[in-house]
C-alpha positions in Angstrom: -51.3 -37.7 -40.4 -48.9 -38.0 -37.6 -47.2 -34.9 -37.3 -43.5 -33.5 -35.2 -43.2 -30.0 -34.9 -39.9 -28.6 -33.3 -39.4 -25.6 -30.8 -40.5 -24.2 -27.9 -41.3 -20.8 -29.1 -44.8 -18.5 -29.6 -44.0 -19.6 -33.1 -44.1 -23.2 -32.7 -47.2 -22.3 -30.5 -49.1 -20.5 -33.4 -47.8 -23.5 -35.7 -49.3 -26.3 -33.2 -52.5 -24.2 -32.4 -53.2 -24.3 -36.3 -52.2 -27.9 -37.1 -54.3 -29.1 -34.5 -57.8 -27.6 -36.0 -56.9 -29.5 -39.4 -58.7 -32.8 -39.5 -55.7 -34.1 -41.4 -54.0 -34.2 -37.7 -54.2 -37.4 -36.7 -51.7 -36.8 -33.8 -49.7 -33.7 -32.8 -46.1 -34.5 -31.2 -44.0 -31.2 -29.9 -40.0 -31.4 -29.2 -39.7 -29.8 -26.5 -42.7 -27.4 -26.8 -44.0 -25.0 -23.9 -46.7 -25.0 -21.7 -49.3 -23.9 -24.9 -48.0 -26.4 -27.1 -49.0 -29.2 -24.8 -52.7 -27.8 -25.2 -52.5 -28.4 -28.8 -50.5 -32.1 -28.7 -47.9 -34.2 -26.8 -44.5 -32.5 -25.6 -41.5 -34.4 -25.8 -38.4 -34.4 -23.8 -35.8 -34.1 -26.3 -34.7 -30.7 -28.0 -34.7 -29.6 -31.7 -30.2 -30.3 -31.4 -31.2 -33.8 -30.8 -31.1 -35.4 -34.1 -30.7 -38.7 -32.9 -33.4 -38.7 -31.0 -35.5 -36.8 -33.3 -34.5 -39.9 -35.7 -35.6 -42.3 -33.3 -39.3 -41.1 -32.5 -40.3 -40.5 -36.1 -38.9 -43.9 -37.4 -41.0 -45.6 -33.9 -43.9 -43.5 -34.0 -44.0 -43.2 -37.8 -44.5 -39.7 -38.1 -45.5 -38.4 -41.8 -44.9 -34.8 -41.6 -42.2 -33.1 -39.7 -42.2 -29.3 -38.9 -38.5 -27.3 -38.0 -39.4 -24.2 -36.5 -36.6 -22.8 -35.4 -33.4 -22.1 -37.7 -30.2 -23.7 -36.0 -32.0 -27.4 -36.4 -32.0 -26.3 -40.2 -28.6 -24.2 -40.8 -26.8 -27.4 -38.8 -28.4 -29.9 -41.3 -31.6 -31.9 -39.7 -33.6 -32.4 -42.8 -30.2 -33.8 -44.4 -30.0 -36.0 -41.6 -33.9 -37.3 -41.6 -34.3 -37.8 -45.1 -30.7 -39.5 -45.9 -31.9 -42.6 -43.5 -33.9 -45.6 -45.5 -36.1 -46.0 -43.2 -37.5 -42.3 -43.4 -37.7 -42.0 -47.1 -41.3 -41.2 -47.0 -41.2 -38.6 -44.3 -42.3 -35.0 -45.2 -40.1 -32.3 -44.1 -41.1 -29.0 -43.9 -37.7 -26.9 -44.2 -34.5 -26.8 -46.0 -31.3 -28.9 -46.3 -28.1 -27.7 -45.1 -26.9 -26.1 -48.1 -30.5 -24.1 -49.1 -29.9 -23.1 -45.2 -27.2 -20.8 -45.8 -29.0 -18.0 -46.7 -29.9 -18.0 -42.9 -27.1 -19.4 -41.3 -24.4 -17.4 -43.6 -25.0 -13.3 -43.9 -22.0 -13.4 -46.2 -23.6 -16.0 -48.3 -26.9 -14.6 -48.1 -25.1 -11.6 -49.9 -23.3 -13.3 -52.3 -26.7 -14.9 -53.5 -28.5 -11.4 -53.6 -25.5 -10.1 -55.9 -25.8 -13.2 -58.0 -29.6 -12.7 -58.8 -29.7 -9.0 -59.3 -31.9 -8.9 -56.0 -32.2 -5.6 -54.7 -29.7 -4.8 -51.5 -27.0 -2.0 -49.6 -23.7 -2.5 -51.0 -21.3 -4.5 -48.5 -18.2 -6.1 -47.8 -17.1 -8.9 -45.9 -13.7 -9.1 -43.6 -12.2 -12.1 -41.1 -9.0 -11.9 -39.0 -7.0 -12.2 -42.4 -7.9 -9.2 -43.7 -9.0 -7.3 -40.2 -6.6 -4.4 -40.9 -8.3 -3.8 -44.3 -11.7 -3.6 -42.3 -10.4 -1.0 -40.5 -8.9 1.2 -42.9 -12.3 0.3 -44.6 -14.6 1.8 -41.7 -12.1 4.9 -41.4 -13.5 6.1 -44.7 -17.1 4.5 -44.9 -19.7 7.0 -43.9 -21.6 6.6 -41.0 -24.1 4.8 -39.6 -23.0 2.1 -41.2 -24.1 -1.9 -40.0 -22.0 -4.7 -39.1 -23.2 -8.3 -39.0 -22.1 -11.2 -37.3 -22.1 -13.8 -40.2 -23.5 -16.8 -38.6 -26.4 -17.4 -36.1 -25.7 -15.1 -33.2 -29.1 -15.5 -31.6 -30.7 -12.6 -33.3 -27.6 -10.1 -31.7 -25.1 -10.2 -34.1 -26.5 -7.1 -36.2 -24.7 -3.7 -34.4 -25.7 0.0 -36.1 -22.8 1.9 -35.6 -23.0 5.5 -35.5 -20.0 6.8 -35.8 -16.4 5.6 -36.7 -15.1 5.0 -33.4 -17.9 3.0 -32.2 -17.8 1.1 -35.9 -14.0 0.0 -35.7 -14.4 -0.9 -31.8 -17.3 -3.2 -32.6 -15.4 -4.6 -35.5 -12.5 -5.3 -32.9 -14.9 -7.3 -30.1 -16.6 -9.3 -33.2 -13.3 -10.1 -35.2 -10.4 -10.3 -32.6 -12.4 -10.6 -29.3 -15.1 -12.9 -30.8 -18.0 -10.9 -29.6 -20.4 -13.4 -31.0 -17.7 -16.5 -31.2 -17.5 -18.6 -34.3 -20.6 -16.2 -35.8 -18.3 -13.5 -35.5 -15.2 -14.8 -37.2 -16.2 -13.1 -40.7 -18.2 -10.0 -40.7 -20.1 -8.4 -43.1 -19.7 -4.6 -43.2 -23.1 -2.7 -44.8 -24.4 0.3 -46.0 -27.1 1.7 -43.8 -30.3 2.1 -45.1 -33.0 4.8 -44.9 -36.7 4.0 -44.8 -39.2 1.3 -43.0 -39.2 -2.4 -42.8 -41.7 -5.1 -43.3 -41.5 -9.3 -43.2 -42.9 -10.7 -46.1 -43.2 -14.8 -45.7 -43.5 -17.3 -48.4 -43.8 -21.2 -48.2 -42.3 -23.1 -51.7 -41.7 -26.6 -52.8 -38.7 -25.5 -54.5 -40.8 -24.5 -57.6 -43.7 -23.3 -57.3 -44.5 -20.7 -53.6 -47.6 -19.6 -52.4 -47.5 -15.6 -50.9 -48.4 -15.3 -47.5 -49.9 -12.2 -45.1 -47.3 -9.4 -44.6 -46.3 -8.3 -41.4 -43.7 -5.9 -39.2 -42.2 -6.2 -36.0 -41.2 -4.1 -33.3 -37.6 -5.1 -32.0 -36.9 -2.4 -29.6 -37.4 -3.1 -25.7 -38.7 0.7 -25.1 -41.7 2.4 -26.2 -41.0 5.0 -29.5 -38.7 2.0 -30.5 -36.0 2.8 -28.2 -33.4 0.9 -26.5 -31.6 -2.1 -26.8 -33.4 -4.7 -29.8 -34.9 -8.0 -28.7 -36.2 -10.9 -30.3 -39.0 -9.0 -31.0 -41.8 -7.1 -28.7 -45.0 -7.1 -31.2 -45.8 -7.2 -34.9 -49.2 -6.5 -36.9 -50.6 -7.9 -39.9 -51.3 -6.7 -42.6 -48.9 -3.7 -43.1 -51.2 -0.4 -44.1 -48.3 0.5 -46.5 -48.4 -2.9 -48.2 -50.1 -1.7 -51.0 -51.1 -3.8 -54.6 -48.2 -1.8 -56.2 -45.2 -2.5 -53.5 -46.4 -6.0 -52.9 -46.6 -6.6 -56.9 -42.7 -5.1 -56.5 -41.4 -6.9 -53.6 -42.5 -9.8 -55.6 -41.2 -9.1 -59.1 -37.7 -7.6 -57.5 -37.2 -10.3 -54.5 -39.4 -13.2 -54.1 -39.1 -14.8 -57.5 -35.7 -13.6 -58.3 -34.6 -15.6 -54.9 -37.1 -18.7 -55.6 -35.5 -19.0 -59.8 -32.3 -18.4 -57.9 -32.3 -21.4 -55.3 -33.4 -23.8 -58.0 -30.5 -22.6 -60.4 -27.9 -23.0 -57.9 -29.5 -26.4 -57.1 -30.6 -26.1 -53.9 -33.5 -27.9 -53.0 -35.9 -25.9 -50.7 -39.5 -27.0 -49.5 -40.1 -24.8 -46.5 -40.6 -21.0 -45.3 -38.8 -17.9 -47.1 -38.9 -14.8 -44.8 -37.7 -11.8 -46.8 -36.8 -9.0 -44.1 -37.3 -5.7 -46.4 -36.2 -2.3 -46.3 -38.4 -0.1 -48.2 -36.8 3.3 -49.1 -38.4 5.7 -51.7 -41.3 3.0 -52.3 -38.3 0.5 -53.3 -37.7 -2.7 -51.5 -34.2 -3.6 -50.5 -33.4 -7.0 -49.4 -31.7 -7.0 -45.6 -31.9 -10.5 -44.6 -33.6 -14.1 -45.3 -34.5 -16.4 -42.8 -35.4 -20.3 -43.6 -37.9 -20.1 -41.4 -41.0 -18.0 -39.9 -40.5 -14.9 -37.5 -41.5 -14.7 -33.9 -43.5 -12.7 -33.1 -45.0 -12.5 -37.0 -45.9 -16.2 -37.2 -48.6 -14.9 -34.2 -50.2 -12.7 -36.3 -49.5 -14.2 -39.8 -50.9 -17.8 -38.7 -54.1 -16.2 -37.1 -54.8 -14.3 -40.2 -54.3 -17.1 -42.4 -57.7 -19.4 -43.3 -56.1 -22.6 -45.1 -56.0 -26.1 -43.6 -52.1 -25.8 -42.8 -51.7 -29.4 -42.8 -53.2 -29.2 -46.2 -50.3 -26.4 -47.5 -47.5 -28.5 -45.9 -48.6 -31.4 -47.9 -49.0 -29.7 -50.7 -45.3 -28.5 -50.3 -43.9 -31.7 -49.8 -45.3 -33.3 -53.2 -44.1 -29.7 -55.0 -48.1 -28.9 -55.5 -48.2 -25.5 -54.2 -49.7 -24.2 -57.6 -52.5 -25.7 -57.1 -53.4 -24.2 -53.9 -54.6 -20.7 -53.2 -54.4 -18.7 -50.2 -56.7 -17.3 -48.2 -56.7 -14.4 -45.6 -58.7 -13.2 -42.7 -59.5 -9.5 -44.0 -59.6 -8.4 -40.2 -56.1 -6.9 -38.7 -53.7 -9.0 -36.1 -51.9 -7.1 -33.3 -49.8 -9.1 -30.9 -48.0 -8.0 -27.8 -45.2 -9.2 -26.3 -45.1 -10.2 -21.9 -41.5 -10.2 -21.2 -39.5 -10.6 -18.0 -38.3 -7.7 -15.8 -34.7 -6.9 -16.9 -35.0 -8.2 -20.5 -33.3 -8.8 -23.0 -30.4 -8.4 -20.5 -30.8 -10.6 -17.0 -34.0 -11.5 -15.6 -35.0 -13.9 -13.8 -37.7 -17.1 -14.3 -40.2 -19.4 -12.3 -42.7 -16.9 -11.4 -46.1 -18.3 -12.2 -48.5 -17.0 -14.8 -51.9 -15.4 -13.1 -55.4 -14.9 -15.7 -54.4 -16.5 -18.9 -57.4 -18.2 -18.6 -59.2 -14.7 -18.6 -59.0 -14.2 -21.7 -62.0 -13.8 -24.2 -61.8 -15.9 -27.2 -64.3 -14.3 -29.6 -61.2 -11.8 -30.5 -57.7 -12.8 -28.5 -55.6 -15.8 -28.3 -53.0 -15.9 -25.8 -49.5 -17.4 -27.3 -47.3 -18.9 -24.7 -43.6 -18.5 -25.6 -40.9 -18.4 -22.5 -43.6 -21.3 -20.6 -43.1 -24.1 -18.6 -45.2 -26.3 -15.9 -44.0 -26.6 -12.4 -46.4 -28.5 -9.3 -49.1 -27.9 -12.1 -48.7 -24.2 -12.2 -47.7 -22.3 -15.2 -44.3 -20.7 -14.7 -42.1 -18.1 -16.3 -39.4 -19.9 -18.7 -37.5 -17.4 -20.7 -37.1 -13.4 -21.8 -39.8 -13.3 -23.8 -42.9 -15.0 -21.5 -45.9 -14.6 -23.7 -47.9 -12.9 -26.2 -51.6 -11.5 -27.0 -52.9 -11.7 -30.3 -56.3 -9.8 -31.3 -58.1 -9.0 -33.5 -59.6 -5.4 -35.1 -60.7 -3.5 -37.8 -58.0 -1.7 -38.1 -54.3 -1.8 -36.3 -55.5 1.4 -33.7 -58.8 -1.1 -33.1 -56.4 -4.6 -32.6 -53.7 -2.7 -30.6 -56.8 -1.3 -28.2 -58.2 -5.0 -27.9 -55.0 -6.8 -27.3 -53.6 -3.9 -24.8 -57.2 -5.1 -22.8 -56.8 -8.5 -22.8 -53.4 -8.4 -21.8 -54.1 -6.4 -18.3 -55.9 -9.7 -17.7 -52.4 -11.7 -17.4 -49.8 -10.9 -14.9 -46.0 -12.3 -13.4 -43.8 -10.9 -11.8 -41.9 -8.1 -13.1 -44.3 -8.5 -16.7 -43.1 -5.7 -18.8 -44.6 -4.9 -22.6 -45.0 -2.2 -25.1 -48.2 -0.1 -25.0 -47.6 1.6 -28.8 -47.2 -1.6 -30.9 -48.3 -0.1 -34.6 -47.8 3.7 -33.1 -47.1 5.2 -36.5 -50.3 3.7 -37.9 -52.7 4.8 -35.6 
């Protein structure tokens, strides 16, 4: 098959470094990839916003199977606009249409559908510059913390914790009247706080049938004892110690069907990823957020971990044959750890070139580039979030202790990452 995957992420790295092992692959195209991707295939020079041009190289190069990594491709319609053309009407798209999209792209809508299904969640209530006043008068009485979210794609920012009611109605103020988070912030979606731990559950479904894939949780906080400011994520392991037969037997009677029997009801065609981000308080798994695609960085330990022929799933998504396909899992446990540059997730700087990646030992670590580019045939610093170091172990302490090894091997200017990735399971 001739496949397009979109992104430039560690996610659309893990995704390449997969597809490419399947003999299906015929050839592997990346728009506009990183400096890993182009290991795995052939970068392109146009990005994943670039629907025309997107368009243009799978109706020339005849591509079969198309792969949207990232959301804003999705929530701003590209599978819409690939399979509406004639002369794709044999394409395969992995991910959903506009409307299906929504449950990313919209937090408000996202609720809305939870409500709808019975799917477990906090109790909210949504407010835009019509009703602002309300909001306030609202927060005066809400008890505290209590969580406001941006409603549409705010980069992975537009979720604030407030902990007290000054701080809450001041943050409603910059998102509502001051646009905080521009057009994601003109409605906002005012939360209950919940209590407990979280996890990332991931699913792929043709609309009908889905197939339940490894657990994993991330660590979003820049500091060490998961403090400071949240990023787009600094680590995650898989599988989740807690993720027992019982909760996962829960999480999938409560949430994953409920939201699967609830897309085809309201009629919206999905074939594509489901990542349920889950709250679990007292042993019961609340619903926080979907996204219509996979996490970074969980795809780099959910993708390693996984031992199907991923072209193989894909196609089995795309013809609505998921029951007939049965997953299988790499019993071992997947730490990554995330390089980032000096001074993120606020400023940094890029363009410093990457020293010992090609240190690292491949019987147990695989070294996901992320924030990448090549300059004069050096690889170079591209973004906050620079790399990451997936390994293998026994058990979460024994992955950690591997990956933490192997990434002392690799260095930039300014590298920074967390040393206590999975620090409450070891």
């Amino acid at each position: 098959m001739r496949i397009l995957l979109l992104g430039s992420g560690g996610r659309e790295h893990a995704l390449a470094f997969k597809l490419s092992q399947s003999p299906l692959c015929d050839s592997l195209f990346i728009a506009p990839g990183n400096a890993g991707t182009a290991q795995c295939g052939t970068n392109l020079d146009f990005g994943v916003l670039d629907f025309d041009s997107i368009k243009t190289f799978c109706v020339d190069e005849k591509i079969d199977l198309l792969i949207v990594g990232p959301e804003e491709p999705l929530v701003k319609g590209i599978t819409d606009h690939l399979t509406s053309d004639p002369a794709l009407k044999n394409i395969q798209v992995i991910g959903p249409g506009k409307d299906a999209a929504r449950l990313e792209g919209s937090k408000a809508f996202a609720k809305g559908f939870m409500m709808r299904h019975n799917i477990p969640t906090a109790s909210y209530k949504e407010f835009t510059l019509e009703n602002y006043q309300e909001g306030v008068s609202y927060l005066q009485t809400h008890s505290m913390p209590v969580v406001l979210k941006a409603d549409g794609l705010a980069a992975g920012k537009g979720v604030v914790i407030c902990e007290n009611h000054l701080e809450a109605i001041a943050e409603f103020d910059l998102m509502i009247q001051r646009a905080k988070f521009g057009e994601a912030s003109k409605r906002v979606v005012v939360e209950q706080f919940l209590n407990g731990i979280e996890i990332s559950v991931f699913v792929l479904t043709d609309g009908k049938n889905y197939v339940l894939l490894p657990e994993a949780k991330d660590y979003k906080r820049i500091g060490e004892g998961d403090a400071g400011p949240n990023t787009g994520g600094m680590g995650a392991i898989s599988p989740v110690p807690f993720a027992d037969k019982t909760l996962m037997k829960k999480i999938e009677q409560k949430v994953i069907k409920p939201t699967v029997e609830g897309l085809k009801m309201e009629g919206l065609e999905y074939c594509g990823f489901i990542f349920f981000g889950l709250m679990i308080t007292d042993n019961e798994p609340y619903m926080i957020e979907y996204n219509c695609r996979m996490g970074d960085p969980e795809t780099e330990v959910v993708i390693p971990r996984l031992k199907n022929d991923l072209v193989e799933l894909f196609t089995a998504a795309a013809k609505q044959q998921l029951d007939k396909i049965t997953i299988e899992t790499d019993a071992r446990t997947a730490c990554t750890i995330v390089a980032v540059s000096g001074g993120y997730p606020g400023e940094y700087k890029k363009e410093y070139e990457i020293k010992g990646m090609n240190e690292i030992n491949p019987a147990d670590s695989i070294l996901f580039h992320m924030g990448t580019t090549v300059q004069g045939g050096k690889v170079v610093t591209n973004g906050g979030r620079v790399f990451c170091l997936t390994s293998y172990g026994k058990s979460v302490f024994d992955a950690v202790e591997i990956s933490k090894e192997e990434i002392e091997k690799v260095s930039f200017t300014g590298m920074e990452y967390r040393r206590d990735i999975g620090f409450e399971f070891n």
